[in-house]
C-alpha positions in Angstrom: -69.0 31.1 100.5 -71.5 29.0 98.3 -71.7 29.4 94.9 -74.8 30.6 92.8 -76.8 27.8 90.5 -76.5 29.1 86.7 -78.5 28.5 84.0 -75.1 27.9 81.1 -75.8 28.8 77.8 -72.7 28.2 75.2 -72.4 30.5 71.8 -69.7 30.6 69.6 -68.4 33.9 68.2 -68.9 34.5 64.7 -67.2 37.1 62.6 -70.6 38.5 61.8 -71.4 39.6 65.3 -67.6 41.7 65.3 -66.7 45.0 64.2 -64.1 46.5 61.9 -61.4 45.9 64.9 -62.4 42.5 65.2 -63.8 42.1 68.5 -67.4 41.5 69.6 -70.0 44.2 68.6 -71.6 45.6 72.2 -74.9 44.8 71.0 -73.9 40.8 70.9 -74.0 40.8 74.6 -77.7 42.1 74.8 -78.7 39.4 72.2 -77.0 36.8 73.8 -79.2 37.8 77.0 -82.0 37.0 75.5 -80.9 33.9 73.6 -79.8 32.5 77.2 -83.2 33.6 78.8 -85.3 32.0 76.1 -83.1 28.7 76.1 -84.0 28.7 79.8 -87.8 29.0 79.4 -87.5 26.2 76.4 -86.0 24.0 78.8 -87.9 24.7 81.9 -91.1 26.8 81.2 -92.6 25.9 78.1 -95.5 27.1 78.7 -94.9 30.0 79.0 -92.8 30.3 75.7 -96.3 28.5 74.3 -98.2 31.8 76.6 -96.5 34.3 74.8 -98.2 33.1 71.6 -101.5 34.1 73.1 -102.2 37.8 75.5 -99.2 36.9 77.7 -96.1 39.5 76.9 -92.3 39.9 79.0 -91.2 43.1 78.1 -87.7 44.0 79.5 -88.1 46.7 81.3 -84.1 47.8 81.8 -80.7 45.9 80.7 -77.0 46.7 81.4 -73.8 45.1 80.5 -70.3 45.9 81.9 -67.7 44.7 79.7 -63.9 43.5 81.2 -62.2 41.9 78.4 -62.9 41.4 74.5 -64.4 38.3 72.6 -63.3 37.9 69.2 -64.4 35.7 66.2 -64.0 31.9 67.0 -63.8 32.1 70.9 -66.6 30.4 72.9 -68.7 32.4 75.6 -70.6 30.7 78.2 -73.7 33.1 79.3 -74.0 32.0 83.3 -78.0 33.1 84.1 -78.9 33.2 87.6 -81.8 35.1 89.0 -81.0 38.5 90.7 -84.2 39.7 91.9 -88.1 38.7 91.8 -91.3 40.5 92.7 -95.1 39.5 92.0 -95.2 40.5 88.6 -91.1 41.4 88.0 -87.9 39.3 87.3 -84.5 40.3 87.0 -82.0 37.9 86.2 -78.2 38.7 85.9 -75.7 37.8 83.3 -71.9 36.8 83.5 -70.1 35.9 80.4 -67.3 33.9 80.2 -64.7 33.0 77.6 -64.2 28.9 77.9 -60.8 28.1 76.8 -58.2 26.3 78.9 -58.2 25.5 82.2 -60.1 28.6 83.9 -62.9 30.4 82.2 -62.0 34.1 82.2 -65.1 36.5 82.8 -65.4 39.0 80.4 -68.7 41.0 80.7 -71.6 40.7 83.5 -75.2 42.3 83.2 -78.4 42.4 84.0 -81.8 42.2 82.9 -85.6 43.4 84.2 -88.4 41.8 82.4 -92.3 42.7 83.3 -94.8 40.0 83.0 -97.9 41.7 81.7 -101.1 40.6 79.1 -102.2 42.3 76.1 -105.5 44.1 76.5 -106.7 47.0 74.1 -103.7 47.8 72.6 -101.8 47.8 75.6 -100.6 46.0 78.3 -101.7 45.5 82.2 -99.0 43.9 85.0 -99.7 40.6 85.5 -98.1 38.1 88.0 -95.1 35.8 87.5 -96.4 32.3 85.8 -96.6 30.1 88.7 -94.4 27.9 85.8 -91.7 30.3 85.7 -91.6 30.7 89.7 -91.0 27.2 89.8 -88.3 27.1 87.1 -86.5 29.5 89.0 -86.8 28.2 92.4 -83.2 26.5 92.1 -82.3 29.8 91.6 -83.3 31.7 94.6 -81.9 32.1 98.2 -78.6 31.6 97.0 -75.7 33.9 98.3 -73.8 36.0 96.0 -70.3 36.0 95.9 -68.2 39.0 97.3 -67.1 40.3 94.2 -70.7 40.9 93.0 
């Protein structure tokens, strides 16, 4: 079975982002979703980072995050991005974290995110397609199978 293309995006845990118990505050993961999707569009779509200045908006429409093991304070996750679904004006990418230490990165969360590509008009917002930008950032990313355990 071939393997999906990423995007990888590194953090390292910080005791701010744990609670009292000491392990990684649920919300993390939903930030870290973002941080990896926005590191993608500064490395592949700037222009549409540089749109989003302007009338063009990405509002996530849904997110979701199943968690398998804990992250504490000091461990490294890599956030693996690879795209999960695409229509005309819609984009859902999906999310697997994974703690990097030793030989075999152990997953420990996987989610998903729907964003909306839409421009601002009146005080509200229209559908609008995909940048033809982002469609070709993600192109890597499509056609690939998923593995079985998906």
């Amino acid at each position: 079975m071939q393997a999906r293309r990423t995007y990888d995006h590194r953090h390292r845990v910080m005791l701010e982002e744990t609670n009292l118990l000491g392990n990684v505050y649920f919300s993390n993961y939903f930030l870290w979703q973002g941080h990896c999707r926005e590191a993608f569009l500064l490395d592949h779509a700037p222009g549409v980072m540089r749109a989003l200045r302007g009338d063009f908006a990405m509002i996530t429409t849904d997110s979701s995050c199943d968690f398998f093991a804990e992250l504490f304070a000091g461990d490294t996750v890599e956030v693996r991005m690879a795209l999960a679904e695409q229509s005309a004006t819609k984009v859902t990418m999906r999310f697997d974290y994974y703690r990097i230490q030793g030989a075999a990165p152990q997953l420990v969360a996987r989610g998903r995110q729907g964003i909306a590509c839409t421009r601002r008009i009146d005080g509200g917002t229209e559908p609008v397609d995909v940048p033809a930008e982002l469609r070709e950032a993600l192109r890597p990313y499509t056609g690939l199978e998923v593995p079985a355990w998906v």
